[in-house]
C-alpha positions in Angstrom: 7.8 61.7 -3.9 5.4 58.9 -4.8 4.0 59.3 -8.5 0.4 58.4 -9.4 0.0 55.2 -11.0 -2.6 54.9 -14.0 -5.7 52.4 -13.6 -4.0 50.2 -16.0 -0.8 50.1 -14.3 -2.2 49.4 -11.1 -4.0 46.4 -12.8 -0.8 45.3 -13.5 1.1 45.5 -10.4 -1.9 43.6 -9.2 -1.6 41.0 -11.5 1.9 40.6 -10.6 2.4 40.9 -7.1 3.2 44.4 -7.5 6.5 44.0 -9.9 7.3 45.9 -13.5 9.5 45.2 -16.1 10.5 48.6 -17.7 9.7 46.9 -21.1 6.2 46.8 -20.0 6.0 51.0 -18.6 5.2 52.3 -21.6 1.7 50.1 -22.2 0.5 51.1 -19.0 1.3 55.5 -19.0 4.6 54.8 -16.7 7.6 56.4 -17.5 11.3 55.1 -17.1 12.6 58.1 -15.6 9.4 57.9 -12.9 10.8 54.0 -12.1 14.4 55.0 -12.0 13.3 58.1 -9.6 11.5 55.8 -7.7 14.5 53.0 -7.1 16.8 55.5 -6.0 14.6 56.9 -3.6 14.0 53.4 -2.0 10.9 53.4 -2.3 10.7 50.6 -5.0 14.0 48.2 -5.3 15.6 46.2 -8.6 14.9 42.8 -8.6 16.5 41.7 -11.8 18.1 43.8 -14.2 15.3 46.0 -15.8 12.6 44.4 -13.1 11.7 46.7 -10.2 9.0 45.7 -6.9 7.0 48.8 -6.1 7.5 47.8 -2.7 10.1 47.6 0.2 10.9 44.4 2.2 12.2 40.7 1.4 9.7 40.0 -2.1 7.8 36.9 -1.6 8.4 33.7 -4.1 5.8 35.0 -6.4 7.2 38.3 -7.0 10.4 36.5 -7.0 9.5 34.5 -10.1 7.5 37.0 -11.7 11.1 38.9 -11.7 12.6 36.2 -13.7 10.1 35.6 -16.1 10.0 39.6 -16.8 13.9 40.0 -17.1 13.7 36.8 -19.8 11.3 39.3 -22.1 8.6 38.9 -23.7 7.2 35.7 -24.2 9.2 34.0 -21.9 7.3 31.3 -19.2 9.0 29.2 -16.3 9.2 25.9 -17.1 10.6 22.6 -16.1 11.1 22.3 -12.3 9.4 26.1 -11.2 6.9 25.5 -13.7 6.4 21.9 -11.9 6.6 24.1 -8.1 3.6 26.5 -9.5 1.3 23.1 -10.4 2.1 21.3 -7.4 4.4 18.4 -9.3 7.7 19.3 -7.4 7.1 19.1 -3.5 10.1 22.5 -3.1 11.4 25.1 -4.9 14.5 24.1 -6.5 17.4 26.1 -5.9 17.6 28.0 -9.4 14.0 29.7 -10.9 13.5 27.6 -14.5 12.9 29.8 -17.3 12.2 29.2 -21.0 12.9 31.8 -24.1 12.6 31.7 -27.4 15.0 29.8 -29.4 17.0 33.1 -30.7 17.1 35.1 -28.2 20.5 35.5 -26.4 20.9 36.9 -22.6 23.5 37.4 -20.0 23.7 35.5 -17.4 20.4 36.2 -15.0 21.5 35.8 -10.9 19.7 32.8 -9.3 17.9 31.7 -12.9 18.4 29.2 -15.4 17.4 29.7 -19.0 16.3 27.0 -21.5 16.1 27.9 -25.3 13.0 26.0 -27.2 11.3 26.3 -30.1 8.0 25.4 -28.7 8.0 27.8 -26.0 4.6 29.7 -27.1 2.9 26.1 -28.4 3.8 25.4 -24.7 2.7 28.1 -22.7 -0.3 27.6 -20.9 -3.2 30.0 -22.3 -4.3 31.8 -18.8 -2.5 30.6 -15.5 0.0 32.8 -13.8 2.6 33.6 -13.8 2.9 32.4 -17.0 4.4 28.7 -17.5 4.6 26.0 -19.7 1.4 23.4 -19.7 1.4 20.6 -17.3 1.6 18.1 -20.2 5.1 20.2 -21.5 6.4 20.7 -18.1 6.3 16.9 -16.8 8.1 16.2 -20.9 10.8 18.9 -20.0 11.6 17.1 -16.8 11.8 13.6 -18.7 13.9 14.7 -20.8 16.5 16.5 -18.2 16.1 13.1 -16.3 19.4 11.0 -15.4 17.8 8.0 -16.2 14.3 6.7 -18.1 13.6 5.2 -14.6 13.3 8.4 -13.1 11.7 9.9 -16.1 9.1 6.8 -15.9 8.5 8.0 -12.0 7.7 11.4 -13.6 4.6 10.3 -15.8 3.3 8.1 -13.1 3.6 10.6 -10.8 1.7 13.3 -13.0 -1.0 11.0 -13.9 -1.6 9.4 -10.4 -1.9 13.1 -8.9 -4.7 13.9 -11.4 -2.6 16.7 -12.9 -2.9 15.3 -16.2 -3.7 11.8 -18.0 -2.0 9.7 -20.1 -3.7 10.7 -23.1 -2.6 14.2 -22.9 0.8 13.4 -22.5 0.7 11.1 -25.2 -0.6 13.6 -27.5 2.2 16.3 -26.1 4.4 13.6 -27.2 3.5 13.3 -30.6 3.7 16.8 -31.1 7.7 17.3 -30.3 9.7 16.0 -32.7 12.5 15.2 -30.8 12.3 12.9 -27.0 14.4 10.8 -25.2 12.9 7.4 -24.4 10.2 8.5 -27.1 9.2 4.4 -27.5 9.8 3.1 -23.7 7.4 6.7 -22.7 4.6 5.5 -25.3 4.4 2.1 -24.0 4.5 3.4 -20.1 2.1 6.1 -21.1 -0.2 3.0 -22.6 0.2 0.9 -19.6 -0.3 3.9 -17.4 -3.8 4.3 -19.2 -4.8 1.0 -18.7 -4.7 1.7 -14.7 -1.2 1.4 -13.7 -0.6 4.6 -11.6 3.2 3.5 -10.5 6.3 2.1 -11.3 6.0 -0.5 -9.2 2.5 -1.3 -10.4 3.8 -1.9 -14.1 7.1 -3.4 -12.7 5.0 -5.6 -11.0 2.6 -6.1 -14.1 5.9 -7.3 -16.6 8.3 -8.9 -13.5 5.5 -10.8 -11.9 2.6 -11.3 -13.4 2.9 -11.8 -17.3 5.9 -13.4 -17.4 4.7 -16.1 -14.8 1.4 -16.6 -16.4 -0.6 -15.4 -13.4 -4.6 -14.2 -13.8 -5.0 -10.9 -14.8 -5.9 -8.8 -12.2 -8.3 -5.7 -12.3 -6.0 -2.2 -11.9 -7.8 0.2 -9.9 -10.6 -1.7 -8.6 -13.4 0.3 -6.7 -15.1 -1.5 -4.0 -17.2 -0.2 -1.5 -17.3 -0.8 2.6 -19.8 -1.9 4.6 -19.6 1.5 5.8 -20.1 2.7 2.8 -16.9 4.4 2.0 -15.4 3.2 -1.3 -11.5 2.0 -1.8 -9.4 1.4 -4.6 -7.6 -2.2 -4.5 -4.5 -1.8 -7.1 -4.7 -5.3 -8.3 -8.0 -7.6 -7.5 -8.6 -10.9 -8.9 -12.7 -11.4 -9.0 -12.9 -14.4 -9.7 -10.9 -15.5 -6.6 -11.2 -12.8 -3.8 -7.6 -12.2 -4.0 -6.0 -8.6 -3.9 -2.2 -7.5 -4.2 -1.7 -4.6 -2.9 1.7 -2.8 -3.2 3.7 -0.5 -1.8 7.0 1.1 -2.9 7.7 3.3 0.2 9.8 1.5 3.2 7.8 3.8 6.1 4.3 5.1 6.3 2.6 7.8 7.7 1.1 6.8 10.7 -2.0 7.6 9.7 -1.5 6.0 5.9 -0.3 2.6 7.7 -3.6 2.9 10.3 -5.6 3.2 6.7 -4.4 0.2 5.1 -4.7 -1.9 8.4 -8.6 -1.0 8.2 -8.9 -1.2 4.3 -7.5 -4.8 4.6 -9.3 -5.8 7.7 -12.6 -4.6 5.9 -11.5 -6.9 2.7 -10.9 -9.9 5.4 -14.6 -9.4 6.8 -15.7 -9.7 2.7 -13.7 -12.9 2.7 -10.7 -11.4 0.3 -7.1 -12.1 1.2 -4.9 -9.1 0.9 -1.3 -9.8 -0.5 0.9 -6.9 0.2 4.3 -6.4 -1.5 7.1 -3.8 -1.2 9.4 -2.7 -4.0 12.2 -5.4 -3.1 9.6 -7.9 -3.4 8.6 -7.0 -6.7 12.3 -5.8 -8.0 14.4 -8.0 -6.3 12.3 -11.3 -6.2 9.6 -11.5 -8.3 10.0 -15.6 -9.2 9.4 -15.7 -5.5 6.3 -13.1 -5.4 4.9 -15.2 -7.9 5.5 -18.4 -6.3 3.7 -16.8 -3.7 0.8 -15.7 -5.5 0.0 -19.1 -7.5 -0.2 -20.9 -3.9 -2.3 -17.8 -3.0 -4.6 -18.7 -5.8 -4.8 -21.8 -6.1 -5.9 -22.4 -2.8 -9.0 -20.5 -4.0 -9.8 -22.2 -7.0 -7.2 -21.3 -10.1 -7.3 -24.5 -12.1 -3.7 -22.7 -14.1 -0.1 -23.6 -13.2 2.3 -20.3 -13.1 4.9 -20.4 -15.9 8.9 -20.3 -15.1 10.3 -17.4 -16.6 13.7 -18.7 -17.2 15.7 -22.1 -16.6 16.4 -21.1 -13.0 12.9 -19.5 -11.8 11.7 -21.2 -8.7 7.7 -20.3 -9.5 7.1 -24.0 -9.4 9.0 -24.6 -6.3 7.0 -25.8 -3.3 7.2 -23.5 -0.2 9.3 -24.3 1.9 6.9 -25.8 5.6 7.0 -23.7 8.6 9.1 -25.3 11.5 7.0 -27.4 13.8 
């Protein structure tokens, strides 16, 4: 026998892809024993303990996570890598549905979830998107901070700011406000650099392995130039005064259609009489004496009056390069 659902409840259900937690029945006119009935008869089904779908069938992801979040009780967001899934940060679900709770409260064990106790959890909710999560700014921190390493936490901010899911600023401000974080002085600085138009880790490697410590022009980040066509591009490093660009590129394959791009963005800068330098991440990691080396001859071929700097005893910036064989 099917029971008839108040206005408010139905609201609900709509809200969340047609999922209850029986904590949340009584605000809406629903009874438990009306939910229980209802399970038995398989015509809704328990998703979590205390979480039913008033529906039959395989639940989708979002009634799926709206399951977790409800068993976790009141107050309770996703965070970290789900929380990153729902804002388009992570490019899959991961395998267990992130959930943070208030710092005192104490479950069992949830199937297929993973709870994380914070103090912050309602200064880091987000106000109005559901299901409810943790803000951008706090989920990209949480992720830092359960990184193996500060390089992959450094790929994290780069990544959230060159999507346009947040800016440095924000972060650095979500930053100040946790009193406790990892990497709290090498994030500042990256979050700094990041600002000033560095929108990768191998942009600012290639900023402090090649460029300042060799003594090489400062380039413009970011620079917008427009086509003859019309259509405006971004060159990641452009010297001005010397119609040089260095572009970079940390990926070892491109899309065919990425790769087809760049070919026409750098034939476009040849008919504007600039020379495009391109360099991968072994380039910039592996040999960035030799990069620089490169880049000086580049340079002063157009004009630079400077000399690049060695770095160390052993740099080879001043080197000549070596002649092509005849």
């Amino acid at each position: 026998m099917t029971i008839e659902l108040s206005a408010a409840a139905r609201q609900l259900l709509d809200v969340q892809r047609g999922v209850i937690a029986c904590w949340q029945a009584p605000a809406v006119g629903l009874e438990l024993t009306s939910i229980k009935s209802q399970a038995r008869s398989g015509r809704w089904q328990r998703l979590q303990l205390g979480v039913v779908a008033t529906f039959t069938g395989e639940p989708g992801r979002e009634a799926q996570l709206w399951a977790a979040v409800l068993r976790a009780g009141p107050g309770a967001v996703l965070s970290h890598q789900t929380a990153a899934e729902l804002d388009g940060l992570a490019c899959a679900p991961s395998p267990a549905v992130h959930v943070s709770v208030p710092v005192g409260r104490h479950l069992s064990m949830i199937p297929g979830v993973r709870v994380h106790r914070s103090v912050r959890v309602a200064q880091a909710r987000h106000p109005s998107r559901l299901p409810p999560r943790t803000r951008i700014e706090d989920t990209v921190l949480d992720l830092t901070q359960s990184a193996a390493s500060y390089g992959i936490a450094f790929s994290l901010l780069c990544e959230a700011c060159g999507s346009r899911l947040t800016t440095p600023q924000r972060l650095t401000a979500a930053l100040a406000a946790r009193p406790k974080v990892r990497w709290r002085t090498a994030m500042s600085l990256a979050l700094a650099d990041i600002g000033a138009g560095l929108h990768s880790a191998l942009e600012v490697r290639y900023v402090r392995d090649v460029e300042q410590p060799h003594r090489l022009p400062r380039a413009r980040r970011q620079a917008r130039m427009r086509q003859d066509q019309g259509s405006v591009v971004y060159l990641d490093n452009y010297l001005d005064k010397y119609r040089v660009c260095i572009e970079l590129d940390g990926r070892a394959a491109h899309p065919a259609a990425r790769r087809w791009r760049d070919i026409g963005r750098d034939n476009a800068s040849a008919a504007a009489g600039i020379s495009t330098l391109r360099y991968s991440w072994a380039d910039v990691t592996e040999r960035p004496c030799e990069t620089a080396r490169q880049i000086a001859e580049v340079l002063r071929q157009r004009g630079w009056p400077g000399r690049p700097r060695p770095c160390s005893p052993t740099c080879p910036v001043l080197s000549r390069p070596s002649r092509a064989p005849s």
